[in-house]
C-alpha positions in Angstrom: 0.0 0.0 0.0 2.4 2.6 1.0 5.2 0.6 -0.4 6.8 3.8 -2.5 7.2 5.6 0.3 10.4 6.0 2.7 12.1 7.9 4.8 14.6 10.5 4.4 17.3 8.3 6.1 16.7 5.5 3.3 18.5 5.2 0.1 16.6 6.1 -2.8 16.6 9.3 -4.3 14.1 12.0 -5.6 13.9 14.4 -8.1 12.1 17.5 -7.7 8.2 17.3 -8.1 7.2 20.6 -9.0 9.6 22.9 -11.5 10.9 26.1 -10.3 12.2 27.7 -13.6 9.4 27.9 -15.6 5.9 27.9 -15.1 4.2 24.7 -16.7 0.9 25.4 -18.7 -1.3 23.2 -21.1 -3.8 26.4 -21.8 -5.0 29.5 -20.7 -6.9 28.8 -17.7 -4.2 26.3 -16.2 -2.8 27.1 -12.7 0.4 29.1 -12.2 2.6 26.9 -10.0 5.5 29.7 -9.6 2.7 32.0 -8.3 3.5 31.3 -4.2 0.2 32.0 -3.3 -1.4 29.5 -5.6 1.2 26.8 -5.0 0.5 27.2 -0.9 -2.8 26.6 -1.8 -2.7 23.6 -3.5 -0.2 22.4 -1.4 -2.7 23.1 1.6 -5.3 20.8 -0.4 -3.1 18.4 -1.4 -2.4 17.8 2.6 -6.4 18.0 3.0 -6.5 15.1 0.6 -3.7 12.8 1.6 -5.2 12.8 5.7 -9.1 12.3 4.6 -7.8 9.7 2.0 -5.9 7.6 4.8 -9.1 8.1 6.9 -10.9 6.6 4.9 -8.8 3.4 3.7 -9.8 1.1 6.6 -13.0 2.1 7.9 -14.5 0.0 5.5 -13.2 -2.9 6.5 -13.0 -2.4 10.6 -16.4 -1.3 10.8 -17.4 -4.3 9.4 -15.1 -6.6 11.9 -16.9 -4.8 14.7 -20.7 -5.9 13.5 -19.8 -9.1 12.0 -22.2 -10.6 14.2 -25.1 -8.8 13.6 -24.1 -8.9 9.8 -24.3 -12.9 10.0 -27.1 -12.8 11.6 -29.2 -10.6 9.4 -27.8 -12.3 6.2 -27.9 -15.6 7.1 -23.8 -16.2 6.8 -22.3 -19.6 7.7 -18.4 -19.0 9.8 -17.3 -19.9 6.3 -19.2 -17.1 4.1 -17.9 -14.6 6.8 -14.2 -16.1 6.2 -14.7 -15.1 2.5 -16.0 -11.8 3.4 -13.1 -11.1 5.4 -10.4 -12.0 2.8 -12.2 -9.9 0.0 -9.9 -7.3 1.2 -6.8 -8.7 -0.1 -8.1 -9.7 -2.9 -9.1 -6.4 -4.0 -5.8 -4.8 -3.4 -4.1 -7.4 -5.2 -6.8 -7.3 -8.6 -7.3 -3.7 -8.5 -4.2 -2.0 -7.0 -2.2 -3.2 -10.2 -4.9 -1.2 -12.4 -3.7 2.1 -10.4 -0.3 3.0 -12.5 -2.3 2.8 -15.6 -5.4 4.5 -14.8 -2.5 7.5 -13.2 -0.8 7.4 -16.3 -4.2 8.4 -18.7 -6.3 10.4 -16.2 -3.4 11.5 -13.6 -3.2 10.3 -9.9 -5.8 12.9 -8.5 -8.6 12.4 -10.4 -8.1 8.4 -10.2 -8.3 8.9 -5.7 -10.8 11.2 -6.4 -12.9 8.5 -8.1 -11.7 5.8 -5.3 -13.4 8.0 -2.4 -16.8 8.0 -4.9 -16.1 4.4 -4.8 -15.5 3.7 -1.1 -18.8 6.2 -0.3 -21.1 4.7 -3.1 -20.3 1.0 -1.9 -20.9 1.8 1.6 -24.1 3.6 1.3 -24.7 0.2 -0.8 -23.8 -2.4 0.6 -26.4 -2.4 3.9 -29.3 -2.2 2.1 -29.1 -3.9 -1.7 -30.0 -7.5 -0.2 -28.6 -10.9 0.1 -25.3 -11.9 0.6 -24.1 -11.7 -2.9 -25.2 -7.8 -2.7 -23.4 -7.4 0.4 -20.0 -8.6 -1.2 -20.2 -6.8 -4.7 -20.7 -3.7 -2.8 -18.4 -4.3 -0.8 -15.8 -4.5 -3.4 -16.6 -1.9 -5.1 -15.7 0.2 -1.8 -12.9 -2.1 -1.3 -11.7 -1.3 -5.4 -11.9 2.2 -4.3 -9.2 1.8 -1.2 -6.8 -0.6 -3.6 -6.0 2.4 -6.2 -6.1 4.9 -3.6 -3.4 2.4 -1.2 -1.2 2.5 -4.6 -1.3 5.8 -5.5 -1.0 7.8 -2.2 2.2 7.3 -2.3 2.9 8.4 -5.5 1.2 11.4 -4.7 3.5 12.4 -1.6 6.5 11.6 -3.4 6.0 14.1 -6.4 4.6 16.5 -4.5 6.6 16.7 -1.5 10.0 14.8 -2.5 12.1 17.0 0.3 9.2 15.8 3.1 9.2 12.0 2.3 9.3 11.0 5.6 7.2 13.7 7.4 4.5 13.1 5.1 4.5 9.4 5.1 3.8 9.6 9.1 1.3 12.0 8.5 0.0 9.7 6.3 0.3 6.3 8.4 -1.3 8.2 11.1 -4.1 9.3 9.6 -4.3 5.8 8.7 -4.3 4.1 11.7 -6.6 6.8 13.5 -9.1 5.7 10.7 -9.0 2.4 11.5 -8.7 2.8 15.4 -12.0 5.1 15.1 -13.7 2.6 12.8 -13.3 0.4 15.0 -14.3 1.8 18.5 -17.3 4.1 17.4 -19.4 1.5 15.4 -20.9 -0.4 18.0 -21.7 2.7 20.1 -22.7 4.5 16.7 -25.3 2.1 15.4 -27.0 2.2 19.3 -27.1 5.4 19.2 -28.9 5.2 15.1 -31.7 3.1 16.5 -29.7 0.1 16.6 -29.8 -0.9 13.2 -26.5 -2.7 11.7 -27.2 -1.1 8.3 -27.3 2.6 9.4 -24.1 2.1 11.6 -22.4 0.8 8.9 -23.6 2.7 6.4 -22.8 6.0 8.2 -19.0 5.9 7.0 -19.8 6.9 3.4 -20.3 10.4 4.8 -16.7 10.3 5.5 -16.0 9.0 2.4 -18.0 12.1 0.9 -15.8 14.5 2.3 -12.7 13.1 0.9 -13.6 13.9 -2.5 -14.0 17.6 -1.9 -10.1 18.6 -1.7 -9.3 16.4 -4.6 -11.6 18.4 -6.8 -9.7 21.2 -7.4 -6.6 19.6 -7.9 -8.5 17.1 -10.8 -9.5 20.4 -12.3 -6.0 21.6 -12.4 -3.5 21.4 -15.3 0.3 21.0 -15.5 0.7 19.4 -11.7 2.8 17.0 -10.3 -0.8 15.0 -9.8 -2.8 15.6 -13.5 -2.5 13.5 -16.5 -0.5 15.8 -18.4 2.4 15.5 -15.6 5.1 14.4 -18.3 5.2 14.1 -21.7 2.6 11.8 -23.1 0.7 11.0 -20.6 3.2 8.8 -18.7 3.7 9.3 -15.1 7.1 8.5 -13.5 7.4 8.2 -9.3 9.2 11.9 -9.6 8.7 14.4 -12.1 10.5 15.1 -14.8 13.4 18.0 -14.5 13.1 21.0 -16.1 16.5 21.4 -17.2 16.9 17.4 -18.3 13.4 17.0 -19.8 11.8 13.8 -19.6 13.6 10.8 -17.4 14.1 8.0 -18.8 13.1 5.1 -16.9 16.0 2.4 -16.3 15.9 -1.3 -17.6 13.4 -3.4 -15.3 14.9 -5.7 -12.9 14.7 -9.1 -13.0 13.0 -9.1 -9.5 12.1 -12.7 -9.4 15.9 -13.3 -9.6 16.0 -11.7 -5.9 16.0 -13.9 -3.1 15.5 -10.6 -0.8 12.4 -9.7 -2.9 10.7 -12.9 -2.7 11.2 -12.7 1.4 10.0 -9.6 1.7 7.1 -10.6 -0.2 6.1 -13.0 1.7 6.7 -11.5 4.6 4.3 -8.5 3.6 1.9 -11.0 2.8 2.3 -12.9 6.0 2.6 -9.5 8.3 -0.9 -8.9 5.8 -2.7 -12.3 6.7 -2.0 -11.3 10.5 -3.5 -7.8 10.1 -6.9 -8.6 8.0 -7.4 -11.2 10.5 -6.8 -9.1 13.4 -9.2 -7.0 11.9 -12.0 -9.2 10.8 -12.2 -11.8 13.5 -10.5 -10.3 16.8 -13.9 -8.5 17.9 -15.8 -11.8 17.3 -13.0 -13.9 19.5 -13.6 -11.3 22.7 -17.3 -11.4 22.1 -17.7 -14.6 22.2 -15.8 -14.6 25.2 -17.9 -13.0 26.8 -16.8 -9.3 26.1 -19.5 -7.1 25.7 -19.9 -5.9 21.8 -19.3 -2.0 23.1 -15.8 -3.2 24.7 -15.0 -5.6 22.0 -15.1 -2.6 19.6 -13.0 -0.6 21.7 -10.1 -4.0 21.9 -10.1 -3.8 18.6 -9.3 0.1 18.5 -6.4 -0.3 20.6 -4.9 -2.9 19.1 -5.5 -0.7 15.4 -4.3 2.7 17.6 -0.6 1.3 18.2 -0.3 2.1 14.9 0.0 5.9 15.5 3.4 6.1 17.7 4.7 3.2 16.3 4.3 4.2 13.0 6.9 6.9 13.0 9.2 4.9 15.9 9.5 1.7 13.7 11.0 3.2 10.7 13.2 5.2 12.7 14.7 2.9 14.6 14.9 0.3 11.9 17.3 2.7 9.3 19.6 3.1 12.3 19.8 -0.5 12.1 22.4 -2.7 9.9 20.0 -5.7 10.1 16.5 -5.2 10.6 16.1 -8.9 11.6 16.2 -7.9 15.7 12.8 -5.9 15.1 11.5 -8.6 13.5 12.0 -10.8 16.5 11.0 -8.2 18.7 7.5 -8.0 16.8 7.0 -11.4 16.6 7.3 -12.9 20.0 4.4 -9.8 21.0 2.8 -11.7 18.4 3.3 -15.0 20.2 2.3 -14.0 23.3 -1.1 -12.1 22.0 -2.0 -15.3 20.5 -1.4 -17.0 23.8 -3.0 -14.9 25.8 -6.2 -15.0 23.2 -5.6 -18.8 23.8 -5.6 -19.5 27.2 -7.6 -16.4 28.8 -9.3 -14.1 26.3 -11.2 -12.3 28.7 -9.3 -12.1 31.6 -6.3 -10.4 30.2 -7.8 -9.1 27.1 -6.6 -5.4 27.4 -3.7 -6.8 27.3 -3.4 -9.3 24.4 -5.0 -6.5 22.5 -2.3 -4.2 23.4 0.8 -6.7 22.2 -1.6 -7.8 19.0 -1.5 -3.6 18.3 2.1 -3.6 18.8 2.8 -7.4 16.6 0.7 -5.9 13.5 3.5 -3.2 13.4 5.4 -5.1 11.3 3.4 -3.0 8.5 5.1 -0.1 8.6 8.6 -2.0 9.3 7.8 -4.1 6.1 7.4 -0.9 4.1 10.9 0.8 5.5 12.4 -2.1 4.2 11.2 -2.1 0.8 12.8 1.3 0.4 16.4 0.2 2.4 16.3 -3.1 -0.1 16.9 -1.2 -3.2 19.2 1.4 -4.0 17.4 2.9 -6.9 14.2 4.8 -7.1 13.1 2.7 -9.7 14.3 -0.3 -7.5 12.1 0.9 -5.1 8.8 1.0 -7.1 9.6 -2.5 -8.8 10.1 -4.0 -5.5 7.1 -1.8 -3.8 5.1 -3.5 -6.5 6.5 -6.9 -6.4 6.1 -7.3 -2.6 2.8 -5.8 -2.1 0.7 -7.8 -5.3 2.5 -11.2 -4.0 1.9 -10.1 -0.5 -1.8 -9.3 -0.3 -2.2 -12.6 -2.9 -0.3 -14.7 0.0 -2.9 -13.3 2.1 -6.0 -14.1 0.7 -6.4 -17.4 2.2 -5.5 -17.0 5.9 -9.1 -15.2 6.6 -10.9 -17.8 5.1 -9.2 -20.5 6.8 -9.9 -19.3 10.2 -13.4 -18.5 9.4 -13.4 -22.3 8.2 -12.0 -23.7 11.3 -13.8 -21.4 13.3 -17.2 -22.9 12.4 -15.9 -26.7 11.8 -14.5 -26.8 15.2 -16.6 -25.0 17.0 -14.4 -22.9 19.0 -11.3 -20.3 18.6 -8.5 -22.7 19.5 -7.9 -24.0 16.5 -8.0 -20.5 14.6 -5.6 -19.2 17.2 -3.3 -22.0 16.7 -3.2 -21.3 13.3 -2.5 -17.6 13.5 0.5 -18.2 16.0 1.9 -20.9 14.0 1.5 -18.1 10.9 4.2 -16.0 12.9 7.5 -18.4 12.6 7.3 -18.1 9.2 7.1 -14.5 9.1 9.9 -14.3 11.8 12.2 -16.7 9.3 11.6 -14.9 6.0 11.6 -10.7 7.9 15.3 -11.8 9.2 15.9 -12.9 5.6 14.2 -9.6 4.3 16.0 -7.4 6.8 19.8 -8.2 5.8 21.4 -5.6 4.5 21.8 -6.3 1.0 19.6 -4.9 -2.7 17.6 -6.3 -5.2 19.5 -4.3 -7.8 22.9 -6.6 -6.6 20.5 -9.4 -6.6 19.0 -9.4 -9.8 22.1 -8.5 -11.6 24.0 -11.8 -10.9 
């Protein structure tokens, strides 16, 4: 998702976004970028856009996880239906995130988000009320279409438009991102009571946030000759970083053979494992308190903390792990958490469930770490989107299944054991192949031999 975007201590490089010599136009009524009042302005609504787009790119899906129950029950879903609602997600991301670069390269990346946010609010207004399962899941991918090309381009979108911010901008962004979710996932419950108690009106209510996304966006759609229109470079084409004005048009470098990189292929599979972890965090962890015991008020707000580690962590992770020569200690770190939320969800979900929640929050970090490593793993800017690319399409394809399956066992055996045994036995492999991802070597060397 944000898989093009690093911080300033990592080793890729950016051109400028935005020219400084000389004003680009397409026509008389385009916007004067030199002019510093105009340019603060867009730049204000650019910000606008990048914080209500990450609001909105998990709400869809944590809402949900909170009223799962009352969703089976008013549809009439077996455990194992759910399981396939919970791993739509993934699948999305991984069939319509690799439509993003193309749609960016004819229409330009602001008007394709702006069309994802009409796609997130128009299948959440939907989905509630069009009937029947199959309803419920169409509409729910056409929201969840909506958050796969807006996860790929966002980070387009702060690279060419703030390539000397990188790494403020990307915690803004992550932020933003995991207060979305976190909110998602602790106002639903107490929402929907307070609508009457209807599942479809508390679900339903996120489209409205959805609805305010699109405003900043459509100024900047409007606009001609920026970093985020079609006409960003020469034919249409729209590199990670803007072309130059003083070396025209960059040519993009030979592709790598990425499949030739061992370090590729871990981190792959250790963003699709970290990815597994976190969609079923997020779709099942509510259900496993409240059935429990947990009241569904409380359950909500488990679930928010464990999506609210995200905030700190977010900018401490990627910090911490730069400073690092092997990122493989972090990955340990993260993983025995891991081990002993599961544990904990095992042996006493109630009892200690503040605090399983808390380690779960701090386990599903291994997000943001995956994504610092994508950018310390190649040398090149290009490298980086090749790799970005590579690692999150293989990743979220890796994680299809792993929802299902505990949905499966969940209503086969009766119980959460088996589920829970599954998702701690998920996280040796992820240790094995994030020390692999983590050693300080690049795909560029990799590929070459």
């Amino acid at each position: 998702m944000m898989g093009f975007m690093t911080g300033e201590e990592t080793r890729t490089t950016v051109s400028p976004s935005i020219p400084t010599q000389t004003p680009i136009r397409s026509s008389a009524h385009d916007v004067d970028l030199d002019t510093p009042p105009t340019r603060a302005w867009m730049t204000r609504l650019v910000i606008a856009g990048i914080v209500l787009t990450a609001l909105n790119l998990r709400p869809a899906i944590t809402s949900l996880g909170a009223l799962l129950e009352e969703v089976r029950d008013g549809l009439g879903m077996s455990g194992s239906v759910a399981g396939l609602l919970t791993s739509v997600p993934p699948l999305c991301f991984a069939v319509f995130g690799v439509m993003a670069p193309r749609l960016a390269r004819r229409f330009g990346p602001a008007a394709v988000v702006c069309a994802g946010m009409l796609a997130i609010g128009t299948g959440l207004v939907l989905r509630p009320f069009v009937g029947g399962t199959a309803g419920f899941l169409v509409a729910s991918a056409l929201a969840l279409m909506g958050i796969a090309v807006s996860n790929v381009l966002m980070p387009v979108i702060v690279k060419r438009w703030f390539p000397d911010r990188v790494g403020t901008m990307t915690g803004l962004y992550s932020m933003a991102l995991a207060l979305g979710t976190a909110v998602a996932a602790a106002v639903t419950v107490p929402m929907t009571r307070a609508l009457g108690g209807n599942w479809q009106s508390g679900l339903a209510v996120w489209a409205l946030l959805a609805a305010v996304a699109v405003l900043p966006w459509i100024p900047l759609v409007r606009a001609k000759g920026t970093p985020l229109s079609a006409d960003a470079a020469p034919g249409g084409a729209a590199p990670v970083t803007a072309p130059s004005p003083s070396s025209g048009a960059r040519q993009e470098a030979a592709p790598l053979r990425i499949t030739r990189s061992r370090t590729a292929w871990a981190l792959a599979v250790f963003f699709g494992l970290q990815a597994t972890a976190a969609y079923i965090t997020m779709g099942w962890m509510a259900q496993i308190f409240r059935d429990a015991g947990v009241p569904a008020g409380t359950a909500g707000l488990l679930l928010a903390v464990t999506m609210v580690m995200g905030v700190p962590l977010a900018f401490v992770i990627p910090r911490l792990a730069t400073r690092l020569p092997h990122q493989g200690p972090i990955v340990v770190a993260l993983g025995l958490c891991g081990f002993a939320g599961y544990a904990g969800l095992y042996l006493a979900p109630a009892t200690g469930a503040w605090a399983w929640a808390l380690l779960l929050g701090i386990a599903n970090c291994a997000f943001p770490l995956a994504l610092t490593m994508v950018g310390m793993r190649a040398r090149t800017g290009a490298g980086v989107v090749q790799l970005s690319a590579f690692a999150q399409s293989t990743g979220y394809l890796i994680s299809i299944p792993g929802p299902l399956l505990v949905g499966v066992l969940y209503q086969h055996s009766g119980g959460w054991g088996l589920p829970i045994t599954l998702m701690a036995g998920l996280m040796v492999p992820q240790i094995v192949v994030g020390v692999l991802a983590g050693r300080d070597r690049t795909v560029e060397d990799e590929a070459a031999r």
